[in-house]
N, C-alpha and C positions, 0 to 999 in steps of 0.2 A: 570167716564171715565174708560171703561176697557183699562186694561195695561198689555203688551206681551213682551215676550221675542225678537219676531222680528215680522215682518209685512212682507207680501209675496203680492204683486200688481199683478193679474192676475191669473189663474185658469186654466193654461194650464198645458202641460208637464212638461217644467219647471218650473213652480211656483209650481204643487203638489208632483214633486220628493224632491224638495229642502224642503218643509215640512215635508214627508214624512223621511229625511236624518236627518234633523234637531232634529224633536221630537225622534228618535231613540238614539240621545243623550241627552234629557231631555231637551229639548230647548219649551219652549211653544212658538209656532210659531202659528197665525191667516192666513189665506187666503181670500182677500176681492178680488171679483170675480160680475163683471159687471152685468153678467148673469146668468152663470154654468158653472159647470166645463166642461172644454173642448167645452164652446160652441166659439171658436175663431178657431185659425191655425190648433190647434189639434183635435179637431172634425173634419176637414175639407181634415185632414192630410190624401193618401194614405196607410201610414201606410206602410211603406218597410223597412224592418230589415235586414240589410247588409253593410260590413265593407270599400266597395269600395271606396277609396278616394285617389285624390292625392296629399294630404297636411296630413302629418303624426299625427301632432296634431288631426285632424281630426277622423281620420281611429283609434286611440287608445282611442277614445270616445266611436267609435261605436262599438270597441273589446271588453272596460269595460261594457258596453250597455247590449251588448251581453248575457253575462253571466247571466243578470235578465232575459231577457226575457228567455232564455232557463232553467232558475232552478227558475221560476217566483212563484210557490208556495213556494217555501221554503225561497227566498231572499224576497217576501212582502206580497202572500196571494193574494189571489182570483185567479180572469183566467184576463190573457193578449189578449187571443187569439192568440199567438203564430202558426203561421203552417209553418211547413219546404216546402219548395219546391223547392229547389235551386235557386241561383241568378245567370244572366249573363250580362256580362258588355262588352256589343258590343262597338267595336271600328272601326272607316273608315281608310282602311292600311297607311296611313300618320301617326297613331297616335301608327303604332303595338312598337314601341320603348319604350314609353311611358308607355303602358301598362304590358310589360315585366318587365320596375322598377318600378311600382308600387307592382306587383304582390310578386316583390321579397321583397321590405320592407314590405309588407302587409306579405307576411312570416316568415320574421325577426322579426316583433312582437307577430307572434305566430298562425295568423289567417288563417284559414284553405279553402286556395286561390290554385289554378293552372291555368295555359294558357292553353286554350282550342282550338283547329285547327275550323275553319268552320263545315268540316266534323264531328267533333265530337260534336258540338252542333247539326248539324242535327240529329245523333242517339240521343241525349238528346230528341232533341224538332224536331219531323219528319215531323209538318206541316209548320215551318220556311223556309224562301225562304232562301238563306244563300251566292250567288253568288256576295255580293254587299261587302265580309268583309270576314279578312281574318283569325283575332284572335278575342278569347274573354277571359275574366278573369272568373272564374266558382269559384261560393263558392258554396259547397251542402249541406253545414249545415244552408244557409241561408234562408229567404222565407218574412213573413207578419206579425203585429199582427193586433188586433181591437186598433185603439186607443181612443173613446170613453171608454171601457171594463181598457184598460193601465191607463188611469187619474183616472178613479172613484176606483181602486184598491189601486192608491199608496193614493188619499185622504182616502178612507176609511181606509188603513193602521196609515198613520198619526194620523186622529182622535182619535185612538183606541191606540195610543201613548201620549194622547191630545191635539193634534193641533185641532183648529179651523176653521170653514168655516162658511163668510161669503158671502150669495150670492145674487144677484140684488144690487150692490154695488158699488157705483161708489168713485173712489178718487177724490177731489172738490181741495185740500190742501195739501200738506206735510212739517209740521211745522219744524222750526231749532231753535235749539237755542243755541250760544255760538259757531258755527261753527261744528254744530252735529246735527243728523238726531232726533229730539223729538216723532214724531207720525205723524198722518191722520187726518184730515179733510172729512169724507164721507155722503154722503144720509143715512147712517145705524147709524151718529152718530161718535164721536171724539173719538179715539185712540192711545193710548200712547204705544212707542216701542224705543230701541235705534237705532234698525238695522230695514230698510226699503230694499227691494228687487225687482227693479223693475221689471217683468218678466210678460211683458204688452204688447207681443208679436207685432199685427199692433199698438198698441195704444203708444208704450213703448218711443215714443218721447212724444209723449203729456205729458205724465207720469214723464219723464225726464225733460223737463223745470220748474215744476212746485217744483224741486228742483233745478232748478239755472243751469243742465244739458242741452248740445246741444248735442242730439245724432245724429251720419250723419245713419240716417233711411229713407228710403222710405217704399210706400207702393205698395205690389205684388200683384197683383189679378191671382188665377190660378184658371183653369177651367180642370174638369174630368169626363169622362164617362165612364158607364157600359154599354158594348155591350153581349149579349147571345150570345152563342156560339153554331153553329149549331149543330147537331148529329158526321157531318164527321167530325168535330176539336176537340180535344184531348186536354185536360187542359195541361199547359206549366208551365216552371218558370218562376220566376219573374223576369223583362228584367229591364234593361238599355240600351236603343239605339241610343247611340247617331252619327250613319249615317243616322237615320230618326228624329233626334229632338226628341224622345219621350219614354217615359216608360210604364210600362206595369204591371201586374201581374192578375193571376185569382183569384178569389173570389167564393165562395159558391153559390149554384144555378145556375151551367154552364155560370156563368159570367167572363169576362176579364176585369178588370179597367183599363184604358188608361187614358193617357196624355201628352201632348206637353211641349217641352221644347221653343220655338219658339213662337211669336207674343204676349208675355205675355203686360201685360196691368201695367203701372207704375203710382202713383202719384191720384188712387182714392182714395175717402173715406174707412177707414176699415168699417164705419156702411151703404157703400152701399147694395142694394140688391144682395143676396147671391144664390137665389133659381133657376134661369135659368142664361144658357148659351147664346152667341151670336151665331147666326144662324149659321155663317162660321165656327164654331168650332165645330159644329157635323160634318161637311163635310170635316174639313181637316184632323180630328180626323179617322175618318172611314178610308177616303184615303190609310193615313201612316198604321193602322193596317192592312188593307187587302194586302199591299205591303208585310210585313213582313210574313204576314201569309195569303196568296191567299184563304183558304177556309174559310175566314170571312164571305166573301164578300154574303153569306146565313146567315150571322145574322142580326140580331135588336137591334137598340138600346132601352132599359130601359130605364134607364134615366139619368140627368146630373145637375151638379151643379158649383157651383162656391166657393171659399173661399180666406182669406185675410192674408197675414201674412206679417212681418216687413224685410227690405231687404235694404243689406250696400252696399257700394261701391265694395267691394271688395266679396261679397257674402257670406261672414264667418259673424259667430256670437260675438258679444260681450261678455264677461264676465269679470266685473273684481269690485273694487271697485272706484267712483267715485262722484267729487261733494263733500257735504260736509260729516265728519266724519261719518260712518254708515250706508251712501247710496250705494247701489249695483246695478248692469245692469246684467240681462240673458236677450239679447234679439237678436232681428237681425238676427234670424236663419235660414233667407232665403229660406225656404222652407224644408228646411234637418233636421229640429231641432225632428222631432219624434225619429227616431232612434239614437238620442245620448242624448234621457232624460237621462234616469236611471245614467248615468254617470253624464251629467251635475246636477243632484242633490247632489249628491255625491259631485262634487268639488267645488260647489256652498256651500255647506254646510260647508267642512272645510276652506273654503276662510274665512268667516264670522267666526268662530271659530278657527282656526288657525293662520289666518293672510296666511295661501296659500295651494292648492289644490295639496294634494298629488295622489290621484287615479288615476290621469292626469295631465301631467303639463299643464296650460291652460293659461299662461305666455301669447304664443303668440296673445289670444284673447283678449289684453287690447285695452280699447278705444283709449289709446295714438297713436296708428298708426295708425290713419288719421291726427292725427297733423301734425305727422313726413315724414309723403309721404310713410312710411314701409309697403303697403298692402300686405295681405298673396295670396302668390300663390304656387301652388304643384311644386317641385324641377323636376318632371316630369308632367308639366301642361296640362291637356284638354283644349280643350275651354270651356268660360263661360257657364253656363250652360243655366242658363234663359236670353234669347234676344229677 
């Protein structure tokens, strides 16, 4: 039986940051991985790098985040795909209040945010319709990376610190003994660990009972298209728009990635089929982008997909320790969880070595509040996001 300093359940963002963190301080860490790396939420992730958030735990994920992506050779090695293009965070004027304190604690910690007039998104982005909104939040140092290119960097960093990857790997077990986390049970063979990590993104409940854990998880199905962008439309930043339900950014090869915040789909299998959409969602999808940007409406779609990821009640993620001694949760990331890897590795790693996460305090993400009725919500709240 191989035997590890901890065991990492999944093969996403966060399960390879947290390895990634871990072997940096000499922790032989394993990553047993279903499929591949990144073949779950984060393969499937848009990929949007930006610190907008109105729940401050949040927004100081994606600021520590940050810093990898933009000094991404020098903080883990290889290419992230990082590209700047600015972010903007459209608001419907009921919410301009709202956006003004976020923008200003999003400054208070450092992140390089201002409120933007309609008119001046339109000199940003001059194909946008803009009469429907009346402020936006503008960060220019924001934009996209690859996240397939982000996972397979921080495990090949890891390894090369030696952590392990294990992949076609399914957890079957997770032994205890004595009121403490022993190893795994998998298709690849039994393994011994004191510290287990689940970070099992849609699967992370399944993964959790089988430590004695009841995660309040459900499961998201989201859907995203690539539309070509004709001659007359001009590549944009990368949007948030929430008076059309939907986001946005462009992509290499005069493409726009789009998607709905709206009509999401609750309660499927994460191992449903992944590779098409439902008809109505190239049409509402088209819709809302040609609304925002009238000279769409001469492009094509490419094509479109679908992906699964694990989603709580309150739409924030888990993190904490739970169940018996030496079992851990990163999960539940709701759809958000790409851009606050790099961080949640980070304090996933000194939770499990430290006993609590300095790089962020991540206090607020314990499982205990859904016990306690305490769901997190931003001091200056939008609406939910996915309905």
């Amino acid at each position: 039986m191989d035997t590890f300093d901890a065991i990492i359940i999944g093969g996403g963002i966060a399960g390879v940051s947290t390895a990634f963190q871990l072997s940096r301080r000499g922790c032989r860490a394993a990553v047993l991985e279903r499929k591949f790396v990144a073949a779950g939420a984060t393969g499937r992730s848009s990929g949007l790098v930006r610190m907008h958030y109105d729940l401050e735990a949040e927004a100081r994920l994606a600021w520590a985040s940050f810093e990898y992506f933009r000094h991404w050779r020098d903080r883990v090695g290889g290419a992230c795909g990082f590209t700047r293009t600015g972010f903007l965070q459209i608001v419907a004027p009921a919410y301009n209040a709202q956006l003004r304190a976020n923008v200003a604690m999003h400054q208070a910690i450092g992140i390089p945010s201002q409120v933007v007039t309609a008119d001046e998104v339109k000199r940003l982005a001059p194909d946008f319709f803009t009469d429907d909104f009346e402020l936006a939040a503008y960060e220019p140092e924001s934009g996209y990376a690859d996240p397939g290119s982000t996972a397979a960097a921080l495990m090949a960093a890891a390894r090369e610190r030696g952590a392990h990857l294990i992949q076609d790997c399914r957890v079957n077990t997770i032994r205890t003994s004595g009121g403490r986390v022993a190893g795994v049970e998998t298709t690849r063979g039994d393994f011994a660990a004191p510290v287990v990590l689940n970070a099992a993104g849609a699967w992370a409940a399944e993964m959790g009972r089988l430590a004695g854990v009841e995660l309040p998880l459900d499961t998201w199905r989201h859907e995203v298209a690539f539309i070509r962008r004709p001659p007359t439309v001009q590549s944009h930043p990368t949007v948030i728009d929430d008076p059309l339900s939907m986001y946005f950014r462009p992509e290499t090869g005069g493409l726009t990635l789009v998607a709905l915040e709206d009509g999401s789909e609750f309660g499927a299998s994460p191992d449903g089929e992944a590779d098409h959409v439902t008809p109505q969602f190239v049409e509402r999808v088209v819709e809302r982008l040609c609304r925002r940007m009238p000279g769409m409406d001469a492009g094509s779609l490419k094509t479109a997909y679908t992906g699964y990821d694990g989603i709580t009640p309150d739409q924030r993620a888990i993190m904490d320790q739970a169940g018996p001694d030496g079992f851990y949760v990163a999960c539940g990331f709701s759809g958000t969880g790409f851009k606050l890897g790099p961080a949640v590795g980070a304090c996933m790693a000194e939770l499990i070595l430290d006993g609590r996460a300095t790089t962020v305090d991540i206090s607020p993400f314990t499982l205990r509040r859904f016990e306690t009725g305490r769901l997190l919500k931003g001091q200056h709240a939008y609406p939910t996001i996915w309905r």
